[in-house]
PDB file of N, CA, C and O in Angstrom:
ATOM      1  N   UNK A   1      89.382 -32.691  14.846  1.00  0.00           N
ATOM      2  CA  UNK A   1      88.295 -33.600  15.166  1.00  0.00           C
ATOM      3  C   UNK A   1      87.026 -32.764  15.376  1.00  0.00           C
ATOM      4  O   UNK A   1      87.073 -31.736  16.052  1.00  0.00           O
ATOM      5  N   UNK A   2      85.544 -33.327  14.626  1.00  0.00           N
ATOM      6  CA  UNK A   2      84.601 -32.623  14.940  1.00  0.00           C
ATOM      7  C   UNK A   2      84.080 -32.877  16.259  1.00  0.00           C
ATOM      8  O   UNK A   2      84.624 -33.675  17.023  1.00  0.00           O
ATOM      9  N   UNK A   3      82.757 -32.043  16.629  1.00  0.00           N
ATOM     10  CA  UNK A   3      82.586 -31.825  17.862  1.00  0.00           C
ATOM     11  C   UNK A   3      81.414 -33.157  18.135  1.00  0.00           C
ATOM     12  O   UNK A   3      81.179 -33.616  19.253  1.00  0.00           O
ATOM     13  N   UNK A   4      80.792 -33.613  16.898  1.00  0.00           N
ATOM     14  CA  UNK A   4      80.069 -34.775  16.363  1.00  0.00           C
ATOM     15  C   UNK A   4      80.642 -36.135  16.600  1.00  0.00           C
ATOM     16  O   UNK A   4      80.207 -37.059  17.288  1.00  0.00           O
ATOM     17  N   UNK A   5      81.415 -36.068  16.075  1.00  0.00           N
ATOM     18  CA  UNK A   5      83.087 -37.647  16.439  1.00  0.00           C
ATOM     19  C   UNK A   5      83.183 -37.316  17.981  1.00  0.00           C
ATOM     20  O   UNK A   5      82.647 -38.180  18.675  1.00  0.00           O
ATOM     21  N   UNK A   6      83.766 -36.220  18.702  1.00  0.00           N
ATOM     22  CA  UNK A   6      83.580 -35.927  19.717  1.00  0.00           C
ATOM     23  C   UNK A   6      82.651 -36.625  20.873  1.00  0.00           C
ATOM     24  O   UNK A   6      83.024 -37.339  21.804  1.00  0.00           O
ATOM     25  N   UNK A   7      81.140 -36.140  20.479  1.00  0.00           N
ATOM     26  CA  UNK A   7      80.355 -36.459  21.334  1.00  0.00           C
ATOM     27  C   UNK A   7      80.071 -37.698  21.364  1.00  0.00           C
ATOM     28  O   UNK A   7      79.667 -38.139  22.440  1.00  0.00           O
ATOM     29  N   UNK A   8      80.187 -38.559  20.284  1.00  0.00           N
ATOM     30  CA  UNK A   8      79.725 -40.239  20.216  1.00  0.00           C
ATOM     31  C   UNK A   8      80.964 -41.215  20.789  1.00  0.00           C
ATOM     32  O   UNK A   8      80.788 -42.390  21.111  1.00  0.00           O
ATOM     33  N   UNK A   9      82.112 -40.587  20.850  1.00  0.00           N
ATOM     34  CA  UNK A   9      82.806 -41.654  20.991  1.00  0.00           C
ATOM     35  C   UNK A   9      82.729 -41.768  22.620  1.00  0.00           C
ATOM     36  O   UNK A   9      83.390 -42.757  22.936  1.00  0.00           O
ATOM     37  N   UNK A  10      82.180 -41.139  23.765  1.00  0.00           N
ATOM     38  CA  UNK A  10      82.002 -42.440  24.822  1.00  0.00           C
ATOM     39  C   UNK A  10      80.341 -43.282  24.333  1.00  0.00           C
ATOM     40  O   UNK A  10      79.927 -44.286  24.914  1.00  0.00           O
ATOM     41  N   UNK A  11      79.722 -42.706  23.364  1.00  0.00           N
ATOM     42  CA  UNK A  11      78.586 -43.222  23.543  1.00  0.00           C
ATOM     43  C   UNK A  11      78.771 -44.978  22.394  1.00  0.00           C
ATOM     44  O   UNK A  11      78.091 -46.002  22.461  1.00  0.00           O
ATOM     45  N   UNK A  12      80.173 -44.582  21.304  1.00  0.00           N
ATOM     46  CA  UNK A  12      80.802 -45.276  20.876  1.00  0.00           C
ATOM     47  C   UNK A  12      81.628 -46.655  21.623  1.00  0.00           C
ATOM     48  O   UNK A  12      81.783 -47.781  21.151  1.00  0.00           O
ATOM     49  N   UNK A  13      81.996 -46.206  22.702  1.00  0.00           N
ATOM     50  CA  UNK A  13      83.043 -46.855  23.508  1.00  0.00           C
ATOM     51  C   UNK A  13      81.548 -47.959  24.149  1.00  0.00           C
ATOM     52  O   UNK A  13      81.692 -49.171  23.986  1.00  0.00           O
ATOM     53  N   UNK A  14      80.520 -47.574  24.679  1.00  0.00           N
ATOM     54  CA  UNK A  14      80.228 -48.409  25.243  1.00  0.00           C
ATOM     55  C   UNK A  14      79.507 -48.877  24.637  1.00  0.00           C
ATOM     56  O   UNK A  14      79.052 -49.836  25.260  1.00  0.00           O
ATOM     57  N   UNK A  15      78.858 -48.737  23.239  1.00  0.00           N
ATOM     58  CA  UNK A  15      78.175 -49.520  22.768  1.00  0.00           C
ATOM     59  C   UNK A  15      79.307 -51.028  21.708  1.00  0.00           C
ATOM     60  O   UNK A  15      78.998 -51.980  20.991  1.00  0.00           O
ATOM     61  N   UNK A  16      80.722 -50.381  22.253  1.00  0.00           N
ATOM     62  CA  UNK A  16      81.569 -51.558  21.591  1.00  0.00           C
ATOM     63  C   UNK A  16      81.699 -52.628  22.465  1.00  0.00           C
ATOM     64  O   UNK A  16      82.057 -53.748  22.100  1.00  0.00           O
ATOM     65  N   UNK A  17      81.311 -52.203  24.058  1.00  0.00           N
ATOM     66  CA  UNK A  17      81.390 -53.535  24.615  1.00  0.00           C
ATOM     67  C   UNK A  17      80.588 -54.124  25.222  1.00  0.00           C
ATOM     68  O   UNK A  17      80.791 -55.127  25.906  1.00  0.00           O
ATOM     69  N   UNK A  18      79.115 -53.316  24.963  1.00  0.00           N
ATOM     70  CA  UNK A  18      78.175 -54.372  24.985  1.00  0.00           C
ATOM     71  C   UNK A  18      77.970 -55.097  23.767  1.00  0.00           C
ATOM     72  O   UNK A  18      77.427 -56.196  23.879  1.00  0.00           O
ATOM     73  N   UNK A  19      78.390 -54.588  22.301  1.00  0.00           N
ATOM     74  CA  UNK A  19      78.456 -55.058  21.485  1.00  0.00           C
ATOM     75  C   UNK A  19      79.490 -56.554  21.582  1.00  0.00           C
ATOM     76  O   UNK A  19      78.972 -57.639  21.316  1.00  0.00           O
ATOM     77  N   UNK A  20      80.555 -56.491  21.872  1.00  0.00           N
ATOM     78  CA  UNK A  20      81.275 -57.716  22.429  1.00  0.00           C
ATOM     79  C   UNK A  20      80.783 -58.943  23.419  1.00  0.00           C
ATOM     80  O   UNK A  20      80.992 -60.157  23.406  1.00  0.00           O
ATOM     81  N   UNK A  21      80.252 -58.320  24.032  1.00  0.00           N
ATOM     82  CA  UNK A  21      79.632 -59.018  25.314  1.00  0.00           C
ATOM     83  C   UNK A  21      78.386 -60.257  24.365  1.00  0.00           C
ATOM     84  O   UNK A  21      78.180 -61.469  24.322  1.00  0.00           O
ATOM     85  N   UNK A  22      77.828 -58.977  23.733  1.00  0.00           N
ATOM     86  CA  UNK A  22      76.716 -60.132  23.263  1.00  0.00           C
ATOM     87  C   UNK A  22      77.064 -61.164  22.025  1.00  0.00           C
ATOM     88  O   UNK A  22      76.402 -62.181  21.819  1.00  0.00           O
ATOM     89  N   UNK A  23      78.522 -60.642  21.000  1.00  0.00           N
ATOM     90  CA  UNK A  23      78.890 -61.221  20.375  1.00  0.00           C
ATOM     91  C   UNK A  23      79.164 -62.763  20.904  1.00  0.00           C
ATOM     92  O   UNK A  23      78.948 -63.849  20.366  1.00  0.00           O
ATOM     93  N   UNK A  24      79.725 -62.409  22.167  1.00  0.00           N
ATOM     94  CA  UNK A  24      80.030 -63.469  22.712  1.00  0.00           C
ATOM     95  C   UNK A  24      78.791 -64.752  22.968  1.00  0.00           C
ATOM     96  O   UNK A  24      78.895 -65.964  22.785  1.00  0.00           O
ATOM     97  N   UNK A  25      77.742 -64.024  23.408  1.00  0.00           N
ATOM     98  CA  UNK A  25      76.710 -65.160  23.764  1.00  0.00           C
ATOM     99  C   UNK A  25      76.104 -65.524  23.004  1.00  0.00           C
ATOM    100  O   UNK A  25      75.219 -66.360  23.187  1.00  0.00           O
ATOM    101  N   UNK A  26      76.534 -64.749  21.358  1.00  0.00           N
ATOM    102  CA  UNK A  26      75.545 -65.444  20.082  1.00  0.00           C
ATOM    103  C   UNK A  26      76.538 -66.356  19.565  1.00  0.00           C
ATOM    104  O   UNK A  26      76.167 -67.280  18.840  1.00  0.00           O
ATOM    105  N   UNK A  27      77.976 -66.177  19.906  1.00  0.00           N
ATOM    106  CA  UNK A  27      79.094 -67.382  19.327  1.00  0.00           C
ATOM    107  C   UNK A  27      78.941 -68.907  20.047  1.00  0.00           C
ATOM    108  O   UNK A  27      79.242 -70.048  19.698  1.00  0.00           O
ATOM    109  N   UNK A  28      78.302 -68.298  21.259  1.00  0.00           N
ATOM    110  CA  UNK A  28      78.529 -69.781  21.859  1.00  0.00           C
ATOM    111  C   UNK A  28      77.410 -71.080  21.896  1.00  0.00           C
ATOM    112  O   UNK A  28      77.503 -72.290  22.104  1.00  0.00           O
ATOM    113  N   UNK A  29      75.875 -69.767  21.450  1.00  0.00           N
ATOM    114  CA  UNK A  29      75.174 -70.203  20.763  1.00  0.00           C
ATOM    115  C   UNK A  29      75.726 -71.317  19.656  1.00  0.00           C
ATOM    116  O   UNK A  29      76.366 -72.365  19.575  1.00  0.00           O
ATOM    117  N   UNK A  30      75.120 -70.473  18.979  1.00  0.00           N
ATOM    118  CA  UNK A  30      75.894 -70.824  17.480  1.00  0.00           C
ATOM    119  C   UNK A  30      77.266 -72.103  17.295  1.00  0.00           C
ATOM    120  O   UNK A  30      77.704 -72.596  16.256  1.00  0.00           O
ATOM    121  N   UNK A  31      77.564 -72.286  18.346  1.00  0.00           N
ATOM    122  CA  UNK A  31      79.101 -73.397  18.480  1.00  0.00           C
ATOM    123  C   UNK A  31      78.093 -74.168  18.996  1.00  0.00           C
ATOM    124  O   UNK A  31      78.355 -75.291  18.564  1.00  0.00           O
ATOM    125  N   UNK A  32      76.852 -74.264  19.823  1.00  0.00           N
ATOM    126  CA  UNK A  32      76.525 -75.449  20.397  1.00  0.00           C
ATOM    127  C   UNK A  32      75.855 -76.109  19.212  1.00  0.00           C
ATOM    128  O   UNK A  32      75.919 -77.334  19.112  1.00  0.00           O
ATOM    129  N   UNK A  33      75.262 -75.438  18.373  1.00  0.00           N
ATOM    130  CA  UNK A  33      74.657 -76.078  17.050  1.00  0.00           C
ATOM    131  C   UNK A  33      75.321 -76.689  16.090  1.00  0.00           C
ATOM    132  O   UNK A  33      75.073 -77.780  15.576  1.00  0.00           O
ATOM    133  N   UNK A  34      76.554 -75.616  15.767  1.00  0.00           N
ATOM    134  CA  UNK A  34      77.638 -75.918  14.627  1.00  0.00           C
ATOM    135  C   UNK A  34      78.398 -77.474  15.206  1.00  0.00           C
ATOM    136  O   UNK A  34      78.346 -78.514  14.548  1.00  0.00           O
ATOM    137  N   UNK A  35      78.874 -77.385  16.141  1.00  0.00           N
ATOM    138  CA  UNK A  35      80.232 -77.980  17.119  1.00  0.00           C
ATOM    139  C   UNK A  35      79.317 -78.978  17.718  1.00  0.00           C
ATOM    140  O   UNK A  35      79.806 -80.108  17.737  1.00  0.00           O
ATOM    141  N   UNK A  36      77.913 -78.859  18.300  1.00  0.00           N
ATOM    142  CA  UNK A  36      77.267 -79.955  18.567  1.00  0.00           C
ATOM    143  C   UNK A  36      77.583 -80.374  20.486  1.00  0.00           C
ATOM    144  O   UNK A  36      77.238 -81.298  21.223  1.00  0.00           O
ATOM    145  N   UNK A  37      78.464 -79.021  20.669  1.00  0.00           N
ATOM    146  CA  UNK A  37      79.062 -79.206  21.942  1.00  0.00           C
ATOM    147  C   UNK A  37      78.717 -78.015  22.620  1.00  0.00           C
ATOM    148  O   UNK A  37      78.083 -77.142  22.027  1.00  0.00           O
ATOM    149  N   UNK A  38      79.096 -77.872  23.903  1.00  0.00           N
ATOM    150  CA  UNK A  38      78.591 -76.627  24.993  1.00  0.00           C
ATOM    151  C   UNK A  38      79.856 -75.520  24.884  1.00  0.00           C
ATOM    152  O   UNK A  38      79.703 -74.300  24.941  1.00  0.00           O
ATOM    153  N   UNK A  39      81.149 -76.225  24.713  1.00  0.00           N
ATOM    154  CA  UNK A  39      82.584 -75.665  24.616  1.00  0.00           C
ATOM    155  C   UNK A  39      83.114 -75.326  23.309  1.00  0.00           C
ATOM    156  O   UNK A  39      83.352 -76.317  22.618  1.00  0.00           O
ATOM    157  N   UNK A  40      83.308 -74.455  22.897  1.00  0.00           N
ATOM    158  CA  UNK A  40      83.984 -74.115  21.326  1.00  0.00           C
ATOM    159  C   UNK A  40      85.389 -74.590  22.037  1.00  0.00           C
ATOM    160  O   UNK A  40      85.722 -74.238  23.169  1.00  0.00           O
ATOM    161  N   UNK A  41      86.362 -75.684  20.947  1.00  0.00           N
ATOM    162  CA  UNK A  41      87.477 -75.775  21.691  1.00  0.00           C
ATOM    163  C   UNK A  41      88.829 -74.430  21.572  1.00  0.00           C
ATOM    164  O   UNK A  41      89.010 -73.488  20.800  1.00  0.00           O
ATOM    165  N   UNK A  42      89.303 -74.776  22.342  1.00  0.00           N
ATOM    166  CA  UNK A  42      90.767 -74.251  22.310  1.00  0.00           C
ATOM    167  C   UNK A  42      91.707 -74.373  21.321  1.00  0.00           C
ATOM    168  O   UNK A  42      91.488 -75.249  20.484  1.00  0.00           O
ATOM    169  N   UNK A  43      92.804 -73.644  21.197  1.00  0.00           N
ATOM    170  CA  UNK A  43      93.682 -73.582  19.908  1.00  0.00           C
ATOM    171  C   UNK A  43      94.690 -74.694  20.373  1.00  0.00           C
ATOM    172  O   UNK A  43      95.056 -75.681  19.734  1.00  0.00           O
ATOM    173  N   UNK A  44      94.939 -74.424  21.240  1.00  0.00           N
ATOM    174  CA  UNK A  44      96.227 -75.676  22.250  1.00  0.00           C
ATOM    175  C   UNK A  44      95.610 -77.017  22.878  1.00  0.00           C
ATOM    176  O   UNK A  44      96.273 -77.806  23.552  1.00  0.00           O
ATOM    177  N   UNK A  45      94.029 -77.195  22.516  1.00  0.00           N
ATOM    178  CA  UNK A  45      93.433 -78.667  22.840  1.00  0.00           C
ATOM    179  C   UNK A  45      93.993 -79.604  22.008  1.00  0.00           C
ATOM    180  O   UNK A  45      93.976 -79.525  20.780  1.00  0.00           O
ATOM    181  N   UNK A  46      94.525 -80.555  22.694  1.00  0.00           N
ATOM    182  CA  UNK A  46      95.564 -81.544  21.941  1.00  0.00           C
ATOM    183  C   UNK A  46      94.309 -82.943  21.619  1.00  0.00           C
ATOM    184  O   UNK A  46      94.534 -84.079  21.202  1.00  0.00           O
ATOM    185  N   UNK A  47      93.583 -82.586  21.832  1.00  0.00           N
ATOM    186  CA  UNK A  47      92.316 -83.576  21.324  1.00  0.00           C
ATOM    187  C   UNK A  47      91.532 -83.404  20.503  1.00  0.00           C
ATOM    188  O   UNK A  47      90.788 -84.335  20.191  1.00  0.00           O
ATOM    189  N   UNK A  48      91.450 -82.350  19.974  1.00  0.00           N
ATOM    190  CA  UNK A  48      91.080 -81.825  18.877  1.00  0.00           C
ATOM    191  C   UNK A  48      91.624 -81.701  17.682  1.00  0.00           C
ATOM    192  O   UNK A  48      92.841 -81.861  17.588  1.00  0.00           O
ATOM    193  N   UNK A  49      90.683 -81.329  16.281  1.00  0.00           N
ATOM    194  CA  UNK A  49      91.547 -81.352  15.276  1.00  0.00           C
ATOM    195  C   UNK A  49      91.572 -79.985  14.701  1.00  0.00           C
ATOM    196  O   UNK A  49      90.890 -79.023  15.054  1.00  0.00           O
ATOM    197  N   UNK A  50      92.296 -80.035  13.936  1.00  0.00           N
ATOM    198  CA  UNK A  50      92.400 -78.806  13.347  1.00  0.00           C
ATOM    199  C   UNK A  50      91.489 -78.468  12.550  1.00  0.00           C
ATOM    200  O   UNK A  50      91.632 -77.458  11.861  1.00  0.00           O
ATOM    201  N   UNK A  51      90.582 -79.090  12.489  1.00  0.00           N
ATOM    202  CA  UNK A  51      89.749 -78.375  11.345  1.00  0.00           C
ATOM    203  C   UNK A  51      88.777 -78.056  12.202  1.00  0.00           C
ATOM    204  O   UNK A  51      88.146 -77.066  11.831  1.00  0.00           O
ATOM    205  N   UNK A  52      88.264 -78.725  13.644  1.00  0.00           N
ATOM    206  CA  UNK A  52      87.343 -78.278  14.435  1.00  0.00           C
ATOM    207  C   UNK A  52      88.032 -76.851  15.126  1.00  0.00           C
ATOM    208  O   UNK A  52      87.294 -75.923  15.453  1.00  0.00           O
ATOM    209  N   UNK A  53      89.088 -76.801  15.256  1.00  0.00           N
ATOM    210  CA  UNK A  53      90.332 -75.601  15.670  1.00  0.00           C
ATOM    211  C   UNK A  53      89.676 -74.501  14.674  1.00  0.00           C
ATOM    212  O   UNK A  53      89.026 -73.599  15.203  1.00  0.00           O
ATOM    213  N   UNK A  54      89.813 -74.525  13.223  1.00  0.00           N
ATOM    214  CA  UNK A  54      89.877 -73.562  12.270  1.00  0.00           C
ATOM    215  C   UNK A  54      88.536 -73.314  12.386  1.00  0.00           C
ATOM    216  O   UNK A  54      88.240 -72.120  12.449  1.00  0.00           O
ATOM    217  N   UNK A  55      87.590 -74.155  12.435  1.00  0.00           N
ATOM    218  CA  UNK A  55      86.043 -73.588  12.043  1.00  0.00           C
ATOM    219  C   UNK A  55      85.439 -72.749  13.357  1.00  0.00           C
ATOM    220  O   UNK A  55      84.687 -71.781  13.245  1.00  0.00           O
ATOM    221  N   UNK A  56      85.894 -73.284  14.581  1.00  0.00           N
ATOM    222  CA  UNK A  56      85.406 -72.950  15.533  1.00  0.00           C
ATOM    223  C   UNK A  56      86.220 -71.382  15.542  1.00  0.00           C
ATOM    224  O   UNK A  56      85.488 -70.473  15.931  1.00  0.00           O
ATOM    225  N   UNK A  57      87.553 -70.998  15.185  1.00  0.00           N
ATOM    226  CA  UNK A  57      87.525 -69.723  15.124  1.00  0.00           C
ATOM    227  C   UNK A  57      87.358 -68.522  13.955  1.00  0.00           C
ATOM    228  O   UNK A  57      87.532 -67.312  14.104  1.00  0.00           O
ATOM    229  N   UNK A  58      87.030 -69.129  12.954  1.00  0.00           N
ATOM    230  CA  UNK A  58      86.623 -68.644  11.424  1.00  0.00           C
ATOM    231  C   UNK A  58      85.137 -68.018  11.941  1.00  0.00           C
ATOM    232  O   UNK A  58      84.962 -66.800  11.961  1.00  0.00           O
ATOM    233  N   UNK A  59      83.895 -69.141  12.431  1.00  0.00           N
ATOM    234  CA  UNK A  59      83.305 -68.576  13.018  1.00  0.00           C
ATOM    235  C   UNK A  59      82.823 -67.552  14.106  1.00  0.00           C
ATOM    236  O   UNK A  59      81.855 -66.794  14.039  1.00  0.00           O
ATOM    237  N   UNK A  60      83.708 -67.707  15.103  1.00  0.00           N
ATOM    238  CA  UNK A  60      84.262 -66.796  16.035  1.00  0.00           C
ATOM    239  C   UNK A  60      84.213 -65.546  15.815  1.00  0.00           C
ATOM    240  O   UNK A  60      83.642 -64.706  16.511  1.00  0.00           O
ATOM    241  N   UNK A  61      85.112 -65.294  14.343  1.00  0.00           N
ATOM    242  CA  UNK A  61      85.596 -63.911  14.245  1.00  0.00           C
ATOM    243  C   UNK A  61      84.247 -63.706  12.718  1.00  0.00           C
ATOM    244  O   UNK A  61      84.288 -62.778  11.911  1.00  0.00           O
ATOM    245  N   UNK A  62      83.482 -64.535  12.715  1.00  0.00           N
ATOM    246  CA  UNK A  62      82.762 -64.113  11.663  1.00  0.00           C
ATOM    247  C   UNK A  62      81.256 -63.451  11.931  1.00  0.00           C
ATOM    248  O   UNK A  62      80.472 -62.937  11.133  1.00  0.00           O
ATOM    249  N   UNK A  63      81.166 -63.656  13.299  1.00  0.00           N
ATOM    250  CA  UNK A  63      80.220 -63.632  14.538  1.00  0.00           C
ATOM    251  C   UNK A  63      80.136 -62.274  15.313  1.00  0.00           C
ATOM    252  O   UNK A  63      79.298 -61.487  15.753  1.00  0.00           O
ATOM    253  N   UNK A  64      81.466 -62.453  15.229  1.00  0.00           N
ATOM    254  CA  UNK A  64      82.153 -60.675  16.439  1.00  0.00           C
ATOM    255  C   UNK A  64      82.452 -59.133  14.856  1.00  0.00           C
ATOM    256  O   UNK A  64      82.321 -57.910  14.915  1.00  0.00           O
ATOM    257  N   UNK A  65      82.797 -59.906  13.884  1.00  0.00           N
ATOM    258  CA  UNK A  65      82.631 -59.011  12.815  1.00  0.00           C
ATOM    259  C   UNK A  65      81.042 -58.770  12.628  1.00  0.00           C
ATOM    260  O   UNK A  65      80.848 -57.590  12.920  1.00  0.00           O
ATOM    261  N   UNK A  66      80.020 -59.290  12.323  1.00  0.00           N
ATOM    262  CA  UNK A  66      78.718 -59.168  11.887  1.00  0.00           C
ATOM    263  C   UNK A  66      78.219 -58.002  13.183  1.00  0.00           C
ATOM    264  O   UNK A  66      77.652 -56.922  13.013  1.00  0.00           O
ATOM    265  N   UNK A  67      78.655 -58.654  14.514  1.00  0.00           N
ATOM    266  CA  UNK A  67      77.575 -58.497  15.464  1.00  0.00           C
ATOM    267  C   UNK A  67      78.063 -56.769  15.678  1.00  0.00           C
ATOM    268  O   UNK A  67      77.278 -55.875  15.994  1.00  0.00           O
ATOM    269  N   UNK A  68      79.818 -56.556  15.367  1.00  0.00           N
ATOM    270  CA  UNK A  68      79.757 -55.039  15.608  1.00  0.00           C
ATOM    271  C   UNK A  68      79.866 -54.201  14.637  1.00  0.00           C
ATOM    272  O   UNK A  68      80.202 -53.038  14.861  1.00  0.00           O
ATOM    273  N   UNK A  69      79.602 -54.650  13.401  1.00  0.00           N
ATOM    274  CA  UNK A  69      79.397 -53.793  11.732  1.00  0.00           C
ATOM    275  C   UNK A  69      77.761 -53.519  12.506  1.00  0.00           C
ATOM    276  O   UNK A  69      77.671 -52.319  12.765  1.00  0.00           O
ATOM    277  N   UNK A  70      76.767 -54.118  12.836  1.00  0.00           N
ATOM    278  CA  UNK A  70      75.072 -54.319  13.480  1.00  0.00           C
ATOM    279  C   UNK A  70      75.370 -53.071  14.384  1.00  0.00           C
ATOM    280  O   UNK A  70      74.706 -52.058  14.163  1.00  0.00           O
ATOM    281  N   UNK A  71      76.259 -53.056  15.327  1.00  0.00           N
ATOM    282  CA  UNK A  71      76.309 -52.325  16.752  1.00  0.00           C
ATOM    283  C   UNK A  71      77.055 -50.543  15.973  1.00  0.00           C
ATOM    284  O   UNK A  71      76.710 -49.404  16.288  1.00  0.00           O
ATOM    285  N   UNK A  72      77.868 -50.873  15.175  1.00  0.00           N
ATOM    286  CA  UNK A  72      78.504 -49.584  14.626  1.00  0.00           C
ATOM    287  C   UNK A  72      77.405 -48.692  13.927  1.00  0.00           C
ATOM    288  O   UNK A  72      77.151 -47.490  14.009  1.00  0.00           O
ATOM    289  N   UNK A  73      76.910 -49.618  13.289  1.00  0.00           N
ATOM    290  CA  UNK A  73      75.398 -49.081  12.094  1.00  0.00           C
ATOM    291  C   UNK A  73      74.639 -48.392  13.001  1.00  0.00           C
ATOM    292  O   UNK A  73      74.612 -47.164  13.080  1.00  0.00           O
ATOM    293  N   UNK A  74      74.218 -48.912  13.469  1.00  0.00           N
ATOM    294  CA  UNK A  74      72.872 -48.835  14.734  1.00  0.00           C
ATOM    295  C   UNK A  74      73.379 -47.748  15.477  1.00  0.00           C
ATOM    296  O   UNK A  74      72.718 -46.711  15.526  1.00  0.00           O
ATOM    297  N   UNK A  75      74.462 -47.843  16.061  1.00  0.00           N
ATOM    298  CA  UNK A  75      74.911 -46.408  17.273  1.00  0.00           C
ATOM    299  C   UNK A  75      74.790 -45.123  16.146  1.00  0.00           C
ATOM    300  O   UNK A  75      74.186 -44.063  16.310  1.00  0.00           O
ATOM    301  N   UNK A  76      75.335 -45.438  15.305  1.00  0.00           N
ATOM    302  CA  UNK A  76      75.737 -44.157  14.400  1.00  0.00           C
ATOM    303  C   UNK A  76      74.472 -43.076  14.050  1.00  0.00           C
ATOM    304  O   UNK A  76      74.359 -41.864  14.236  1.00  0.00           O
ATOM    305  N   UNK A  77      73.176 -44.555  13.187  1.00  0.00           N
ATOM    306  CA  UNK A  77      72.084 -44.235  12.827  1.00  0.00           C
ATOM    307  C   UNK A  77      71.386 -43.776  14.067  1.00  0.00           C
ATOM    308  O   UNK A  77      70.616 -42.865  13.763  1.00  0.00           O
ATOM    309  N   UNK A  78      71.347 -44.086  15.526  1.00  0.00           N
ATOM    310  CA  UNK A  78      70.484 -43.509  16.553  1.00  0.00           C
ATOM    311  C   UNK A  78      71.381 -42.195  16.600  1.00  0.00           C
ATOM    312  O   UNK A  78      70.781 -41.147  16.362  1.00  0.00           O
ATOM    313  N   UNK A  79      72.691 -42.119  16.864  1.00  0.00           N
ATOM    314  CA  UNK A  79      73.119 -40.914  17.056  1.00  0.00           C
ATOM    315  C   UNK A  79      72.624 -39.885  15.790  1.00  0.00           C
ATOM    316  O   UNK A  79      72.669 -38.665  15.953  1.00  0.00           O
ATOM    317  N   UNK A  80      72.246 -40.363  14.776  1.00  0.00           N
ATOM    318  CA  UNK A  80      72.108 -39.294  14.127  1.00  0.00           C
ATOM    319  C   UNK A  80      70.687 -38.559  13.996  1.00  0.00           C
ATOM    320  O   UNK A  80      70.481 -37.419  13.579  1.00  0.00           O
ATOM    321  N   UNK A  81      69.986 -39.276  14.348  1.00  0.00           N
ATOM    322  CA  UNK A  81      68.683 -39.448  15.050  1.00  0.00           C
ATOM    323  C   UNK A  81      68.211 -38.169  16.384  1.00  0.00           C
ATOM    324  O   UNK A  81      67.382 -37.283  16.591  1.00  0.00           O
ATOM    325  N   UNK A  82      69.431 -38.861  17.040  1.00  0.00           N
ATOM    326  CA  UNK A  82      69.452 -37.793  18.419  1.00  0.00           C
ATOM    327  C   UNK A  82      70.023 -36.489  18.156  1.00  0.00           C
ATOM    328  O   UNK A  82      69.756 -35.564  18.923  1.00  0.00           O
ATOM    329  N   UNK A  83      70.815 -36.301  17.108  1.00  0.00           N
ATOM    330  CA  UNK A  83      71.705 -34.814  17.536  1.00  0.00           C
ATOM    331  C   UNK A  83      71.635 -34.536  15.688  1.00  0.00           C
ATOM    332  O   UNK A  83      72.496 -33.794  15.214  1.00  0.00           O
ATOM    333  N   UNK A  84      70.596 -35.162  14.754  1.00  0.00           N
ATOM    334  CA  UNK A  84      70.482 -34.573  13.435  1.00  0.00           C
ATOM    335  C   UNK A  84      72.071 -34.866  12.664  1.00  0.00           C
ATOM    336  O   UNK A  84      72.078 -34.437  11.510  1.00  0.00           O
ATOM    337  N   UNK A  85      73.447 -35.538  13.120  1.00  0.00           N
ATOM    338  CA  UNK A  85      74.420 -35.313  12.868  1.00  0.00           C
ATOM    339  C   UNK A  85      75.120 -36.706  12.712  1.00  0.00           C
ATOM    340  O   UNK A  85      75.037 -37.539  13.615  1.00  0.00           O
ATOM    341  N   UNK A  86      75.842 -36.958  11.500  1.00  0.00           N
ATOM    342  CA  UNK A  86      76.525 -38.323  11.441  1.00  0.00           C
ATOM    343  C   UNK A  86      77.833 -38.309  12.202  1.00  0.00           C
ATOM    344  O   UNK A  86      78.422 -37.229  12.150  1.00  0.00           O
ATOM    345  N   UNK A  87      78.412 -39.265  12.892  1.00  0.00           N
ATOM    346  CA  UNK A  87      79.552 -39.565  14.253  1.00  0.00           C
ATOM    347  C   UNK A  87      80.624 -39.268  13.076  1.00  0.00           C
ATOM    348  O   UNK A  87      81.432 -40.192  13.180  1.00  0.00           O
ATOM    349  N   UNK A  88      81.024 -38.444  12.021  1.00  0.00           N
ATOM    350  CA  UNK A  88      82.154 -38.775  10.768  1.00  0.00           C
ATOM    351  C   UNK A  88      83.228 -37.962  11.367  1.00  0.00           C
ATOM    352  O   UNK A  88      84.320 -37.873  10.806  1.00  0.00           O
TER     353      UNK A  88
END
C-alpha cells in the first residue's frame, strides 16, 4: 500500500459519512417531490404498493450512488491538490 492511499483514507473515511449523511437529506428531499409525501415508505408497509416500494428505493440507491461517486471525485481531486498526489 502506498503512503498516498495511506494518508487519505481517514480523510476518505470521513468524507464517506458526511457524504451519507447528506445523501440522506437530498433523498428525502427528492421523495417529498417524487412520492408527494414527507415519508419515503417502508419495504414491510402493508399499505403501500409495490411499485411505490420499488421506486422509492431505486431512487434511494440512485441518490446515495450519485451523491458518493460527487464525494469520492471531489476528496480525491482536493487531495490531490493538497499533497500534488492521486489517493491510487
Amino acid at each position: 500500500m502506498n503512503v498516498s492511499k495511506i494518508a487519505y483514507k481517514p480523510f476518505g473515511i470521513a468524507l464517506g459519512a458526511a457524504s451519507g449523511m447528506l445523501a440522506g437529506i437530498v433523498f428525502k428531499q427528492v421523495w417529498k417531490r417524487v412520492g408527494q409525501e414527507e415519508k419515503p415508505p417502508d419495504a414491510t408497509d402493508e399499505e403501500r404498493t409495490w411499485h411505490e416500494i420499488v421506486l422509492a428505493a431505486t431512487l434511494q440507491g440512485a441518490v446515495f450512488a450519485a451523491v458518493k461517486a460527487a464525494a469520492d471525485r471531489g476528496g480525491a481531486t482536493a487531495f490531490r491538490r493538497l499533497t500534488g498526489k492521486w489517493p491510487a
